[in-house]
C-alpha positions as a Markdown table, in Angstrom:
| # | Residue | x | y | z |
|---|---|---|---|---|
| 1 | Unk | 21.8 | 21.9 | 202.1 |
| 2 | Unk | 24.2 | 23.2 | 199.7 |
| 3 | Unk | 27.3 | 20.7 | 199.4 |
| 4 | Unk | 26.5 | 18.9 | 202.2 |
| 5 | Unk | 27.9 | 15.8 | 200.8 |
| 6 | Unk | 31.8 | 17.6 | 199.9 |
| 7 | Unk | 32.8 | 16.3 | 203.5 |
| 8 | Unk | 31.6 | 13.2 | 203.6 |
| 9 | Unk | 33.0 | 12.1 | 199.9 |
| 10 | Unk | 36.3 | 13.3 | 201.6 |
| 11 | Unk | 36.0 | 11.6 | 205.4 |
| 12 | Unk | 33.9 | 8.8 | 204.8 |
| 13 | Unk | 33.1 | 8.1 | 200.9 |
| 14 | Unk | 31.3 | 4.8 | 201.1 |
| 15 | Unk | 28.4 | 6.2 | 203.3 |
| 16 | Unk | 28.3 | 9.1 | 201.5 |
| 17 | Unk | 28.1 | 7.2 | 198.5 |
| 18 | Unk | 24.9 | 5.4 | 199.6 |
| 19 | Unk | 23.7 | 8.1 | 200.7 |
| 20 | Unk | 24.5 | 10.2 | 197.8 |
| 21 | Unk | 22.6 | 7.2 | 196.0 |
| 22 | Unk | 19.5 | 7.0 | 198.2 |
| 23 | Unk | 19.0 | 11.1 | 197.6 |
| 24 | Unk | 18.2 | 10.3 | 193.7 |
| 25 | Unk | 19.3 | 13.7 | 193.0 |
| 26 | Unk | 18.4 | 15.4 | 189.7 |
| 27 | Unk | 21.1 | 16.8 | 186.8 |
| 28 | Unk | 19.6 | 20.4 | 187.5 |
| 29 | Unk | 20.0 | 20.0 | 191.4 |
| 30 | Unk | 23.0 | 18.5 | 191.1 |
| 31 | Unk | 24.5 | 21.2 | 189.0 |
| 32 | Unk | 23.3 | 24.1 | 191.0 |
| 33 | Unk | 23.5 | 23.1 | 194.2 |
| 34 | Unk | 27.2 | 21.6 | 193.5 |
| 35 | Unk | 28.6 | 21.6 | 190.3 |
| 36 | Unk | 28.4 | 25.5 | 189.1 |
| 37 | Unk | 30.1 | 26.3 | 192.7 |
| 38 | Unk | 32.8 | 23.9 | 193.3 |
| 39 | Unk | 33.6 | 24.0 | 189.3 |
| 40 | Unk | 34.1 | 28.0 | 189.8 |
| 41 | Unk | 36.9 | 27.2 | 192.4 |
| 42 | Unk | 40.2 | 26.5 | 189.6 |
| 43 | Unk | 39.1 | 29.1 | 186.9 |
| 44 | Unk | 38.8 | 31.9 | 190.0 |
| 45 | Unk | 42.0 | 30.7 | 191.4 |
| 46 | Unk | 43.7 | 30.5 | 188.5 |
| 47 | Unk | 42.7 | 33.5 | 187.3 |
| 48 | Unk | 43.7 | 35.5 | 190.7 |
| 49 | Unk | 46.6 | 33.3 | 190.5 |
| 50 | Unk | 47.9 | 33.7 | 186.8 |
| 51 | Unk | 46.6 | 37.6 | 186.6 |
| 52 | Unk | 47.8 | 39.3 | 189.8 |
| 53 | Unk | 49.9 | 37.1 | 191.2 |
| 54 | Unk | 52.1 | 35.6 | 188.2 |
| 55 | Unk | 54.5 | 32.3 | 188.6 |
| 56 | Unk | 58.4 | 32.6 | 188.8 |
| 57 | Unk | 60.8 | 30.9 | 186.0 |
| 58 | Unk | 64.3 | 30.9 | 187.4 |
| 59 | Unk | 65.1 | 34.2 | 189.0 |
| 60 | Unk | 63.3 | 36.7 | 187.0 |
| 61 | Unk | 60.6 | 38.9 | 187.4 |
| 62 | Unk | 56.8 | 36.7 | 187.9 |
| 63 | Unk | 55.2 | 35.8 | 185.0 |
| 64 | Unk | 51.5 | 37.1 | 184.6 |
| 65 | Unk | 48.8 | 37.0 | 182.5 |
| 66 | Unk | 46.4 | 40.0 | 181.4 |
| 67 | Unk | 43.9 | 40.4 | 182.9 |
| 68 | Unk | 41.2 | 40.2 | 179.5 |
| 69 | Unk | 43.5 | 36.8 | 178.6 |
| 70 | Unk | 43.1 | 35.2 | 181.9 |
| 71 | Unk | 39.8 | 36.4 | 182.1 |
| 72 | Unk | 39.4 | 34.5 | 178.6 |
| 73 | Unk | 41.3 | 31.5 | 179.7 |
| 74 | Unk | 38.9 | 31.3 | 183.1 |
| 75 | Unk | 35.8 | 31.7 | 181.1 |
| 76 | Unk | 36.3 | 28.9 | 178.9 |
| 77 | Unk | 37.7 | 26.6 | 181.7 |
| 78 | Unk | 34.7 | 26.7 | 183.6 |
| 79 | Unk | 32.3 | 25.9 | 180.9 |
| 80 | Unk | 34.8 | 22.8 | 179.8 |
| 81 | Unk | 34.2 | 21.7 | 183.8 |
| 82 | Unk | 30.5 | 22.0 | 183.8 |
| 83 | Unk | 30.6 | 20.3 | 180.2 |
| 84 | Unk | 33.2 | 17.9 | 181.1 |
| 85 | Unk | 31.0 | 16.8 | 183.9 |
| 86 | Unk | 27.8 | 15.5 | 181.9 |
| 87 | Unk | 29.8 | 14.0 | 179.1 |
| 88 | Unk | 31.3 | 12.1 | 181.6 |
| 89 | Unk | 27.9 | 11.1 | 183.0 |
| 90 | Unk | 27.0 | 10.1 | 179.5 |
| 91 | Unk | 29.5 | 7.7 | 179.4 |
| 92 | Unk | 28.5 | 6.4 | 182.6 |
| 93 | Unk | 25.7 | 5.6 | 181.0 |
| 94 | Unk | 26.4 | 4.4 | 177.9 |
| 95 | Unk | 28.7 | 1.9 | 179.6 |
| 96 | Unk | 26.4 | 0.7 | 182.3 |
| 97 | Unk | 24.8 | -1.3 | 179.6 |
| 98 | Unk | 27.7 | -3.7 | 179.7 |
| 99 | Unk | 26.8 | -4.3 | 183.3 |
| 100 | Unk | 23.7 | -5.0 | 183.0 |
| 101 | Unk | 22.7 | -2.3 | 184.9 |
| 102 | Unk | 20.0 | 0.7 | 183.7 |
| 103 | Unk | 20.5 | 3.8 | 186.3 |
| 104 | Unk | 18.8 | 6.9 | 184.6 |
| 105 | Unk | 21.3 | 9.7 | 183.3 |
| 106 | Unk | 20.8 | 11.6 | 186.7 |
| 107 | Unk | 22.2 | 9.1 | 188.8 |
| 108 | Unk | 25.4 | 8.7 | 186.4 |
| 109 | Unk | 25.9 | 12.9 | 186.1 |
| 110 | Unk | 25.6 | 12.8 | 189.8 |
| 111 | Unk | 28.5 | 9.8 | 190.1 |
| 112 | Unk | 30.4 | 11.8 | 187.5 |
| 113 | Unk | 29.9 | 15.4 | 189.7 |
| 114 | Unk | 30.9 | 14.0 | 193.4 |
| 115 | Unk | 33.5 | 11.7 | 191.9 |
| 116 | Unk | 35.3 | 15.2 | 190.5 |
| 117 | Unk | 35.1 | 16.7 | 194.1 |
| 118 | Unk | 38.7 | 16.9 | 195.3 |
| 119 | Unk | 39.9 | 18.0 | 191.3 |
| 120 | Unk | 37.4 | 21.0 | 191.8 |
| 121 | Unk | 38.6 | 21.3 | 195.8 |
| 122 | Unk | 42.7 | 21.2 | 194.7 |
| 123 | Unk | 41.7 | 24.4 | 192.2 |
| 124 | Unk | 42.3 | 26.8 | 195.3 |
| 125 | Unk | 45.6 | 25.8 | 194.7 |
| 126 | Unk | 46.5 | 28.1 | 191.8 |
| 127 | Unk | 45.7 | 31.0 | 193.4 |
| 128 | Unk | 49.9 | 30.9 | 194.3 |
| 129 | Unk | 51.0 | 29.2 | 191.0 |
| 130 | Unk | 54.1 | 27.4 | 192.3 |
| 131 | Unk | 54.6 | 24.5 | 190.1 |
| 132 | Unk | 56.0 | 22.1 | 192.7 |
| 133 | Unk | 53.0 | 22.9 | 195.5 |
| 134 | Unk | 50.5 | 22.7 | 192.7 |
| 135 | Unk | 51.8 | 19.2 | 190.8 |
| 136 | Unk | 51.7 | 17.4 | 194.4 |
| 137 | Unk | 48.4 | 19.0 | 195.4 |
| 138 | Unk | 47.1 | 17.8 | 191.9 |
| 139 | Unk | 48.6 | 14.7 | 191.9 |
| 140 | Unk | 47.2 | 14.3 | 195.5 |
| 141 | Unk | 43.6 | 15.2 | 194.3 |
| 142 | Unk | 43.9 | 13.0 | 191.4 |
| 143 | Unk | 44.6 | 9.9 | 193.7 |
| 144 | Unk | 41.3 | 10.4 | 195.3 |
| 145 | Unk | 39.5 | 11.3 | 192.8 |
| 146 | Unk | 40.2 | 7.6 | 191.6 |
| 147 | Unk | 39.4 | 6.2 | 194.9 |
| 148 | Unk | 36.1 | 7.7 | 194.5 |
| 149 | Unk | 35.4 | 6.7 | 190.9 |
| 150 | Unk | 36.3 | 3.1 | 192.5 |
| 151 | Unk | 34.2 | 3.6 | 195.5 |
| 152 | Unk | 31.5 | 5.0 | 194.5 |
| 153 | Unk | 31.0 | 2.7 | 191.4 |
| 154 | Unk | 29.8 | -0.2 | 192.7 |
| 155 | Unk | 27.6 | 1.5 | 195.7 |
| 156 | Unk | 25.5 | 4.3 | 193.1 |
| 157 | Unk | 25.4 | 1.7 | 190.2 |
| 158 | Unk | 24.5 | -1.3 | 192.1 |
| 159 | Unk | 26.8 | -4.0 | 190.9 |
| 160 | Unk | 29.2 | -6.3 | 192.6 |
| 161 | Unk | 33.1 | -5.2 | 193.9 |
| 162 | Unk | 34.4 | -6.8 | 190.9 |
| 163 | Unk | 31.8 | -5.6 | 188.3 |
| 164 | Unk | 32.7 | -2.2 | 189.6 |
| 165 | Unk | 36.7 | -2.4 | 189.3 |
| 166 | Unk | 35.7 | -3.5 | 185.7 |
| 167 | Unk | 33.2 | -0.6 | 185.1 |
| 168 | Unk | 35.6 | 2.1 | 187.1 |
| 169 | Unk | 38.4 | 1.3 | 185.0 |
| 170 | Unk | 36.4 | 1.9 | 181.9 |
| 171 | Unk | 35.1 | 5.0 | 183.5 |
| 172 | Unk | 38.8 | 6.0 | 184.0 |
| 173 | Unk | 39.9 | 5.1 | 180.8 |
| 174 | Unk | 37.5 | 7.2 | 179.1 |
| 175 | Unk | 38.4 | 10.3 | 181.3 |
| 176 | Unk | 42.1 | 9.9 | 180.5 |
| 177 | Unk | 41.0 | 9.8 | 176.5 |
| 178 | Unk | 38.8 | 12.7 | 177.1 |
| 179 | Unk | 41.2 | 14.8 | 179.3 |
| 180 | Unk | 43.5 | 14.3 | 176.0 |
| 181 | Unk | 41.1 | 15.6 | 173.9 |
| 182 | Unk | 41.0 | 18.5 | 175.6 |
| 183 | Unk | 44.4 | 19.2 | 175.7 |
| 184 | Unk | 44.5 | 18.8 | 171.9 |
| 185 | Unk | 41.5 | 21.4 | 171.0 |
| 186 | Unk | 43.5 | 23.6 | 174.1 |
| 187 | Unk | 46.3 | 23.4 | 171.6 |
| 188 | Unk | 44.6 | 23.9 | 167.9 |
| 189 | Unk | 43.0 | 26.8 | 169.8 |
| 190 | Unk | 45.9 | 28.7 | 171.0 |
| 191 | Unk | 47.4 | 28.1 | 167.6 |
| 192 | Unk | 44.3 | 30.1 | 166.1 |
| 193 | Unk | 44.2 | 33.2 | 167.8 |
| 194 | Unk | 43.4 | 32.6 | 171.7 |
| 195 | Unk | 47.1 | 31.7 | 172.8 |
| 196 | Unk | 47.6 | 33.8 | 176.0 |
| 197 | Unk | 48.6 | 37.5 | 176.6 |
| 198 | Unk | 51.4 | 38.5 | 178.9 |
| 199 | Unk | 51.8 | 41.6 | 180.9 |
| 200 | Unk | 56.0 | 41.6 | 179.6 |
């Protein structure tokens, strides 16, 4: 069944977790049964969001995108998701070594997909791009998207409580290093040609 386990990552995350780890799901699988939907949720939105419905500065007229920009913008957000994802995994991987634990490259893509769950979930969000409603809705997902890297850790991997704080906060390091990574190519690409195009 097609994202059956979105609910129970979000109502009860350690069952799912073991079960999520019993299932030994593959990459492909994983990606099409999961990943190439939910990740389509924030690039949709925000390209409803920034494209037809615009975002307010002050009181002036909404701020919009056009629509071949945010079109742009959308594409290449969605394939830094489905990208982001198995990097993540990789790294997963390459850490589990310290661990001494040796789960196969599926298992640790899988961890890495249904730990980004409630990012992918808050993306329905920027369909109305109010910056206050989407920071706290972001900030919210974020939260438990950590509780979820630290949940699910030590149930898919195998390990002990502690190991897995150790191994989660590695995890989490990692994604902060990588998120700023891609905030800095964002950047050198805008400056070459793909900044975005506004209707006024």
């Amino acid at each position: 069944m097609i994202l059956r386990h979105v609910w129970g990552l979000l109502s009860h995350p350690q069952q799912e977790w073991t079960a999520i780890r019993e299932e030994r799901c593959t990459i492909g699988k994983c990606y099409l049964s999961h990943v190439v939907l939910l990740a389509a949720i924030p690039p949709i939105s925000a390209f409803i969001g920034s494209s037809q419905v615009g975002w307010q500065i002050g009181f002036g007229d909404p701020v919009k995108l056009t629509t071949g920009s945010a079109a742009q913008i959308a594409v290449a957000f969605y394939l830094a998701m489905l990208a982001g994802v198995f990097i993540m995994g990789k790294a997963i991987h390459w850490m589990a070594q310290n661990w001494d634990v040796t789960p196969d490259l599926s298992r640790c893509v899988v961890t890495a997909a249904y730990t980004a769950t409630p990012l992918f979930l808050a993306g329905f969000m920027a369909i109305y791009p109010v910056l206050w409603i989407n920071m706290l809705v972001g900030l919210t997902a974020l939260a438990y998207t950590v509780y979820l890297l630290y949940t699910g850790i030590p149930i898919v991997m195998g390990v002990s409580k502690e190991q897995g704080f150790l191994f989660a906060t590695a995890v989490l390091t990692f994604g902060m290093v990588m998120l700023i990574g891609m905030l800095a190519v964002t950047v050198l690409l805008w400056g070459h040609g793909m900044a975005p195009a506004y209707t006024n």
